[in-house]
C-alpha positions in Angstrom: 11.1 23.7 25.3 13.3 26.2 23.9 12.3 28.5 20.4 15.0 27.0 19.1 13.4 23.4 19.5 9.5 24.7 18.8 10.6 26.2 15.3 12.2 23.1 14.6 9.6 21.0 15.5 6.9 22.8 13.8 8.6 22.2 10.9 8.5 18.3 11.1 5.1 18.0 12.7 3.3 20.5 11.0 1.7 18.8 7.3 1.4 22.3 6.1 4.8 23.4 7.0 5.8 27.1 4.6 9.2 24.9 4.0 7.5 22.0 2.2 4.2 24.1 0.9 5.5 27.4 0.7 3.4 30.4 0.8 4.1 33.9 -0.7 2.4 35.4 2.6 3.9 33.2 5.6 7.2 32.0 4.1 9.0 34.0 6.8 13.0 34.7 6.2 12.9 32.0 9.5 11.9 29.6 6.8 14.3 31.1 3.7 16.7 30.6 6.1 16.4 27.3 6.6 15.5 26.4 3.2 19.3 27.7 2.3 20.4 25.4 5.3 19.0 22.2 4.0 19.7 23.0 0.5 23.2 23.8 1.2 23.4 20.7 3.4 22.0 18.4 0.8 24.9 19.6 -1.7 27.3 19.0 1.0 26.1 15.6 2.1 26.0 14.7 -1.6 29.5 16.0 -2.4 31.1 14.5 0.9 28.6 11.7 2.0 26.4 12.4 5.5 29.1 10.7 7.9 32.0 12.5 6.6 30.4 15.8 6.7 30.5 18.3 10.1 28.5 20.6 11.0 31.8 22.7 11.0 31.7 21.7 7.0 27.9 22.9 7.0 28.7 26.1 8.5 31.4 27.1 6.2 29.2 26.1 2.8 26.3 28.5 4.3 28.8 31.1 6.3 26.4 30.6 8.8 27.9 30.2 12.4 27.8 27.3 14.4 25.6 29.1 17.1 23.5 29.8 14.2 23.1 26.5 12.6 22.1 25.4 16.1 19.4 27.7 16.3 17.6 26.3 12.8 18.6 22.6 14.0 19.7 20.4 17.0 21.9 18.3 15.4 23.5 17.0 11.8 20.9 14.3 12.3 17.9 16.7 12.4 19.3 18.6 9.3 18.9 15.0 7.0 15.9 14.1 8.5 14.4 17.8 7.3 15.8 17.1 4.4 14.1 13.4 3.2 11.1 14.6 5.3 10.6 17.9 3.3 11.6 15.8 -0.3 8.8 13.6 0.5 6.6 15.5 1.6 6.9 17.5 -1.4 6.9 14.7 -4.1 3.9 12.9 -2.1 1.6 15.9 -2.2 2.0 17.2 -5.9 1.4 13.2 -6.7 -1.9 13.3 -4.7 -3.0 16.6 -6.2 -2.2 16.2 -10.0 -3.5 12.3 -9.5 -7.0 14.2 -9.0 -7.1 15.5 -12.4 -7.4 11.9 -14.4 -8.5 8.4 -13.6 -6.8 7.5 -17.0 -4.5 4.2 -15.4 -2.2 5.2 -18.0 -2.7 8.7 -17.8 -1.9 8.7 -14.1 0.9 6.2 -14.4 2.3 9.1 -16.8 1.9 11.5 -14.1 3.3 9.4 -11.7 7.2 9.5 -13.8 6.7 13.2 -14.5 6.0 13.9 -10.9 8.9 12.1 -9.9 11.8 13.0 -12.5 10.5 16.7 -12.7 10.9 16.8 -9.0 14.4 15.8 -8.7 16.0 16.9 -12.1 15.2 20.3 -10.5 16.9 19.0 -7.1 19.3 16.5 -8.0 21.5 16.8 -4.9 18.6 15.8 -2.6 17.7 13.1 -4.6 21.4 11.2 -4.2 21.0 12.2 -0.8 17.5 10.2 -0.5 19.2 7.2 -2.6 22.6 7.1 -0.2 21.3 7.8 3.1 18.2 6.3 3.3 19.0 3.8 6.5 21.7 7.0 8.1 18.6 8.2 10.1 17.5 6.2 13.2 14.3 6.4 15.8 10.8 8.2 15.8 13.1 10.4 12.0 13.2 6.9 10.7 10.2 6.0 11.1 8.4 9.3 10.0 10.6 9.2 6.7 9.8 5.9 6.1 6.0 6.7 6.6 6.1 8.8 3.6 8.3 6.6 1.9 5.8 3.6 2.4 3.1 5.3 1.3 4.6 6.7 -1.4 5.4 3.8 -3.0 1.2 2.0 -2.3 0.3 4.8 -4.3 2.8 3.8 -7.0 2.1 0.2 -6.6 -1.9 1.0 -6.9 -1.4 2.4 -9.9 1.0 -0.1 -11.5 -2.0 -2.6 -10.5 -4.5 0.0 -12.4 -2.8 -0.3 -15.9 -2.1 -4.2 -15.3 -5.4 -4.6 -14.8 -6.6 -2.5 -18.1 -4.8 -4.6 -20.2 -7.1 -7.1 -19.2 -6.8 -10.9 -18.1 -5.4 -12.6 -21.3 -2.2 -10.1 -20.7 0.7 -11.5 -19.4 1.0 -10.6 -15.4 4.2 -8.9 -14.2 4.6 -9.1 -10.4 3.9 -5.7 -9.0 6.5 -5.6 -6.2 9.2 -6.1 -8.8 7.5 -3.9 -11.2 7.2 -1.5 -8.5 10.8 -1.3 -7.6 12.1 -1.4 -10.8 10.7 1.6 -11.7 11.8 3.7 -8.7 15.6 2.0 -9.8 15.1 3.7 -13.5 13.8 6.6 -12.0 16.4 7.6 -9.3 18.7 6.5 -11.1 19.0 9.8 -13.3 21.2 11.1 -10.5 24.4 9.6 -11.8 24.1 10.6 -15.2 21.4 13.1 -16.1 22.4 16.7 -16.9 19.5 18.9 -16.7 21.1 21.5 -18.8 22.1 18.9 -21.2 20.3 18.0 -24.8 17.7 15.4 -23.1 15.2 18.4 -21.5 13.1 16.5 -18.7 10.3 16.1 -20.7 11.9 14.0 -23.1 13.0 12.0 -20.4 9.7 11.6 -18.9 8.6 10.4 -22.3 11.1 7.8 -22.7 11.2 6.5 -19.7 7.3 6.2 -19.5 7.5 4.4 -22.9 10.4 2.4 -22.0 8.8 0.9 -19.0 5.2 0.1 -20.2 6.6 -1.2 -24.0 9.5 -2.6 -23.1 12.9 -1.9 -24.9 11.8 -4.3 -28.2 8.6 -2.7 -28.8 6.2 -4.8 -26.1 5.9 -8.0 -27.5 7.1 -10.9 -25.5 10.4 -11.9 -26.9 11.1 -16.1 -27.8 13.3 -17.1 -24.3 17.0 -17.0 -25.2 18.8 -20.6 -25.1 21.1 -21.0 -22.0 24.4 -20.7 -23.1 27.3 -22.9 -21.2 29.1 -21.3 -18.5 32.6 -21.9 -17.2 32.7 -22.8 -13.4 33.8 -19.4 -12.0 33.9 -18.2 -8.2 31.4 -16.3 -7.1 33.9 -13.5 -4.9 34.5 -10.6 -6.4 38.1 -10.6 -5.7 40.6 -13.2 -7.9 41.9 -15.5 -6.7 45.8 -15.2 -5.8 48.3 -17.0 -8.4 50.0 -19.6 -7.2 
């Protein structure tokens, strides 16, 4: 196997790699370099979409040579797959650790959004990379992305289950999987419209959003059922039909 293949691989196989848990004393300017890569590349594959980027495109954004790029990675492919690989990692370990610090359901339900929306206000690109190209991956990256990604979201549903449960049996049940996937929707959302810069600082947004999802937008309370209003019989294409 060549270098160039064992410093990429040490990076995927390696759960204490310096590029996902960096290290003052072994973050090596290997692994600054490839951090710039892969955050260059995500900005790139966000701005022009994965298929429609080159690695000639990823070269010029880093002015790093093609020769060079190969050195750091073996293919465009290998450059997402770092990239959703290292974002999970990342997310999935600050969850596990800061989870340690409460058993509070609600408390750790809390930590849960700020995890998650303090993550990726800070890397925003990445996360519409993650939300876009989540099925442009194939084989043994697919399935080691998609690892993470299902256990990232048990530990999410656990904890959903955790404050259901706390609010005790008379409480009206939500089902979780919904629940679960709903909240992901809110949260990565934010891509399209949240300005970190902007007014709304990402602790205000953790706030709302964590109130917004375990009150509801009218205050908690279970609302009376709205009366079905009459529909007109319309086709269900998205394109109109063509006038006569």
């Amino acid at each position: 196997m060549s270098q160039q293949r064992a410093n990429t691989r040490s990076l995927q196989d390696n759960p204490q790699s310096a590029i996902r848990n960096p290290q003052p004393e072994d973050f090596t300017r290997y692994d600054q370099k490839l951090e710039f890569i892969l955050r260059t590349s995500a900005r790139v594959f966000a701005e022009k979409g994965f298929h429609s980027t080159s690695m000639r495109d990823i070269a010029r954004a880093t002015k790093v040579s093609l020769a060079g790029l190969y050195y750091y990675c073996a293919s465009k492919d290998e450059l997402l797959f770092l990239i959703q690989d290292n974002c999970f990692g990342r997310v999935l370990e600050r969850l596990e650790a800061r989870l340690k610090e409460t058993g509070d359901p609600v408390e750790r339900f809390r930590v849960v959004v700020e995890n998650h929306l303090s993550f990726f206000a800070a890397n925003m690109a990445e996360m519409k990379v993650l939300s876009h190209e989540a099925e442009s991956l194939a084989g043994e990256m697919y399935e080691k992305v998609s690892g993470k990604k299902q256990q990232y979201t048990r530990t999410v549903r656990r904890i959903l289950s955790e404050v259901q449960q706390r609010r005790g049996a008379g409480a009206r049940k939500v089902d979780l999987t919904v629940a679960t996937y709903a909240l992901f929707g809110m949260m990565n959302w934010i891509y399209n419209w949240y300005d970190p810069r902007g007014k709304l600082s990402v602790a205000d947004l953790v706030e709302t959003v964590t109130r917004l999802f375990l009150n509801g937008f009218a205050g908690g309370g279970d609302l009376a059922p709205v009366p079905p209003r009459p529909r007109a019989d319309e086709p269900l294409s998205v394109w109109r039909a063509p006038r006569a």
